[in-house]
C-alpha positions in Angstrom: 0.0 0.0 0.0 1.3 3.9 -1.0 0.4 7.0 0.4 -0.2 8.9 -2.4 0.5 13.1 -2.5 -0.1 15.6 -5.4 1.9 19.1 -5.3 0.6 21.2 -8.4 1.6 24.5 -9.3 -1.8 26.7 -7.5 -2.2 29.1 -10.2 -2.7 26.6 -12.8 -6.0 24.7 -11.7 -9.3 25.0 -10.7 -9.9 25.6 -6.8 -13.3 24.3 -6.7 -13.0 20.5 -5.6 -15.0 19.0 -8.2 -13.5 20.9 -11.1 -10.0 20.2 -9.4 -10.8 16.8 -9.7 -11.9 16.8 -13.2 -8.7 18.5 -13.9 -6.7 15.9 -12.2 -8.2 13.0 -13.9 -7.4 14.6 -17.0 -3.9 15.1 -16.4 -3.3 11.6 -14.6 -4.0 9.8 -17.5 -0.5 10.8 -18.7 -0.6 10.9 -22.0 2.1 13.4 -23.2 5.3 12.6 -25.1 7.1 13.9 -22.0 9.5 11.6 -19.5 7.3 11.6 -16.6 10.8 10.8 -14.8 12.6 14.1 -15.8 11.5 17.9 -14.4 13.1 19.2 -17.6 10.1 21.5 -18.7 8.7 21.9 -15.3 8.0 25.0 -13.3 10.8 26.4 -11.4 8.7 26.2 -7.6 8.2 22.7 -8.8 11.9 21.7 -9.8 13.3 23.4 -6.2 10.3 21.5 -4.6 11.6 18.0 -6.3 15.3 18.8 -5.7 14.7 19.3 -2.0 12.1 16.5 -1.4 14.2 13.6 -3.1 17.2 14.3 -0.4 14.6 12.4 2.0 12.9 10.8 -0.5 15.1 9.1 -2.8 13.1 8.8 -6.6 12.8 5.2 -7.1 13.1 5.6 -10.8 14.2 7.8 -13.5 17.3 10.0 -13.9 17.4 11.1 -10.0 17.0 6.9 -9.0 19.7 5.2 -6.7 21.9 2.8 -7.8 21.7 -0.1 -6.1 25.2 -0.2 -4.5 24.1 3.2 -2.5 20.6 1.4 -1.4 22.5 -1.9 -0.1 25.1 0.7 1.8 22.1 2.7 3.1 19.4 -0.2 3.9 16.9 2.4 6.0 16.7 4.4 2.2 14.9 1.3 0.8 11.7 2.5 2.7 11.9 6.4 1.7 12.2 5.1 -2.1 9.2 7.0 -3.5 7.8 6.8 -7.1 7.4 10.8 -8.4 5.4 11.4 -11.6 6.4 14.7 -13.1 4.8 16.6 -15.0 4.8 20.8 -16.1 2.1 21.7 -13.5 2.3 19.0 -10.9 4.2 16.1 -9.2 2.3 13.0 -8.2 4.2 11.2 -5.2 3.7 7.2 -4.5 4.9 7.1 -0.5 5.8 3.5 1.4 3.1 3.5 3.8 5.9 3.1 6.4 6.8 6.5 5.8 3.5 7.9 5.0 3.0 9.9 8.1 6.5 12.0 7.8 6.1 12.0 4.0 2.9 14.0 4.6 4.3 16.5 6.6 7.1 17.2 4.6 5.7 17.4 1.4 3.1 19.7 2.9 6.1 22.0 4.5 7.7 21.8 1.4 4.8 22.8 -0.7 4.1 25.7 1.4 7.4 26.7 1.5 7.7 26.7 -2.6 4.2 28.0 -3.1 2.4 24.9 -4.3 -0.8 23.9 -3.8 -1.6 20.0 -2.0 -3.3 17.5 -1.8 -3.5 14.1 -0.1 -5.0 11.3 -2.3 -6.9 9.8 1.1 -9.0 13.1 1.1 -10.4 12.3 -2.0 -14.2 12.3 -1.5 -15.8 13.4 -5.2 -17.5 15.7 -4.0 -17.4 19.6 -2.2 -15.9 17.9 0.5 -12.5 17.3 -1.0 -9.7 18.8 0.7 -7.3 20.9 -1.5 -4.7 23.2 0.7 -3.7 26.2 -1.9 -1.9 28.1 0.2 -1.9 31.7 0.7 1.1 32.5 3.2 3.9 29.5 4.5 3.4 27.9 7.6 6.3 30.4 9.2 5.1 33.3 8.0 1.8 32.8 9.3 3.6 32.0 12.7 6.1 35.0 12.7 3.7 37.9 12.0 0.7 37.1 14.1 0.6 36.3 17.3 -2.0 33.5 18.7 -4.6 36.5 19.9 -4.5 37.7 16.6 -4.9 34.7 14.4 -8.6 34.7 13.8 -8.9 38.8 12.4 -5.2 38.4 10.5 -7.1 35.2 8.4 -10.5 37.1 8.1 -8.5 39.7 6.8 -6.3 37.5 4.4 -9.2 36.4 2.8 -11.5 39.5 2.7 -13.9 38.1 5.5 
């Protein structure tokens, strides 16, 4: 079993759950000449997002992959191996579930911290309930400029509430 994670570039699809869903179904079916291995013709947020991510999570195929002399030398990497499906506007992430939980919060960091949207393939209802974080500010930044007391008026102001 794989936890499976989806970073996409925010500005590029729909933020309405049932349209983001049609618009990932679209694109998952992979049909471009590209090498869904290779970030060549990917967005920059997503490249420095990929570049970072695979230090913890090794890619388990394509031109990032281990060899297998570095995986027998590092055993515990076995488990991180994670398969990544590139693609211009998004990487699709396939997680051991052994790892799952602290896969989840680092892709989410990460993505916050490179301005990409997320989303967790468990929280996929098909319907308005779907979850779909687009971030508007990083983790930090929320954290830095507002203290606790004024959490609740800094986000009603964020989004015009």
């Amino acid at each position: 079993m794989s936890a499976d994670l989806l970073v996409f570039e925010k500005n590029k699809v729909p933020t309405e759950p049932i349209e983001f869903l049609k618009w990932f179904y679209k694109k998952s079916k992979w049909e471009s000449d590209r090498d869904y291995y290779n970030i060549e013709g990917t967005s920059e947020n997503l490249i420095n997002f990929f570049m970072e991510i695979k230090k913890e999570y090794p890619e388990m195929n394509g031109p990032y992959a281990l060899s297998d002399e570095e995986i027998i030398n590092n055993p515990e990497l076995e488990s991180k191996l994670t398969d990544y499906t590139i693609d211009e506007d998004l990487i699709y992430m396939g997680f051991s579930w052994s790892v799952s939980e602290k896969a989840y919060e680092s892709v989410q960091a990460l993505a916050y911290k490179y301005n990409l949207g997320f989303f967790d393939m468990f929280n996929l209802y098909l319907d308005k309930d779907t979850i779909i974080e687009i971030p508007q500010i990083s983790h930090e930044e929320f954290e830095k400029q507002v203290s606790l007391t004024d959490k609740k008026s800094f986000l009603l102001r964020l989004f015009k509430k």
